[in-house]
C-alpha positions as CSV (number, residue, x, y, z in Angstrom):
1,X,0.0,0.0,0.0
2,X,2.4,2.4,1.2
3,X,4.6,1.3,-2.3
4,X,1.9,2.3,-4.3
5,X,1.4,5.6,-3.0
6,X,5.2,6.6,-3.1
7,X,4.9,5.7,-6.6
8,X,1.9,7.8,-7.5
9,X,3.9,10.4,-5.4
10,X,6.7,10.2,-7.8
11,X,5.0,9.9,-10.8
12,X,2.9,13.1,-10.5
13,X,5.9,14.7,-8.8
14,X,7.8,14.0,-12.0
15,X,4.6,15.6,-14.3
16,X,4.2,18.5,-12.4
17,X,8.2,19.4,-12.5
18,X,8.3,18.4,-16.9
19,X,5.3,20.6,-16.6
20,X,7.1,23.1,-14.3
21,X,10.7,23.2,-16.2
22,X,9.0,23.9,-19.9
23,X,7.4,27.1,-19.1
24,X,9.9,30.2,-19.7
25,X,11.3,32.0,-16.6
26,X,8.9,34.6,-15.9
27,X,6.4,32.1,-16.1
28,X,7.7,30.0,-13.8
29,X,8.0,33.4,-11.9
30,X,4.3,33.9,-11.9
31,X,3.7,30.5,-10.9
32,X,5.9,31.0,-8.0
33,X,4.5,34.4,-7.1
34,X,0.4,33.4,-7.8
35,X,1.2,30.1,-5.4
36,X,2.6,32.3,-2.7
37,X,-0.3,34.4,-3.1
38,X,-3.0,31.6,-2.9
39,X,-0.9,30.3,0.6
40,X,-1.0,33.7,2.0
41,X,-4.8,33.8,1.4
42,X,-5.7,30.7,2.9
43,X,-3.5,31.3,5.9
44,X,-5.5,34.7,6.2
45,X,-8.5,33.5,6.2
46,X,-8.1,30.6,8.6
47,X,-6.6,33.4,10.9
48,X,-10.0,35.4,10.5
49,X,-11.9,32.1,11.0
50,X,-10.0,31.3,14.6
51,X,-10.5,34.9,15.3
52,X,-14.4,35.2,14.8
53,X,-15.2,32.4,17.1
């Protein structure tokens, strides 16, 4: 079991960086920058979830 989900691990791992490495630089930028974004929001709101109860 745990086999078969280290592969599946490593085999989407291995799409999402061919995926990853064949956009152009500032792409790759953006995809950094949006991610780091997203994180930021979800943080944020869980903060103003915790904060309203």
């Amino acid at each position: 079991m745990i086999d078969r989900v280290k592969e599946l691990y490593h085999h989407y791992y291995g799409v999402v960086m061919d995926w990853y490495n064949g956009l152009d630089q500032v792409m790759q930028y953006g995809v950094l920058f949006f991610g780091g974004v997203l994180i930021l929001l979800i943080v944020i709101f869980f903060m103003l979830n915790k904060m309203s109860k």
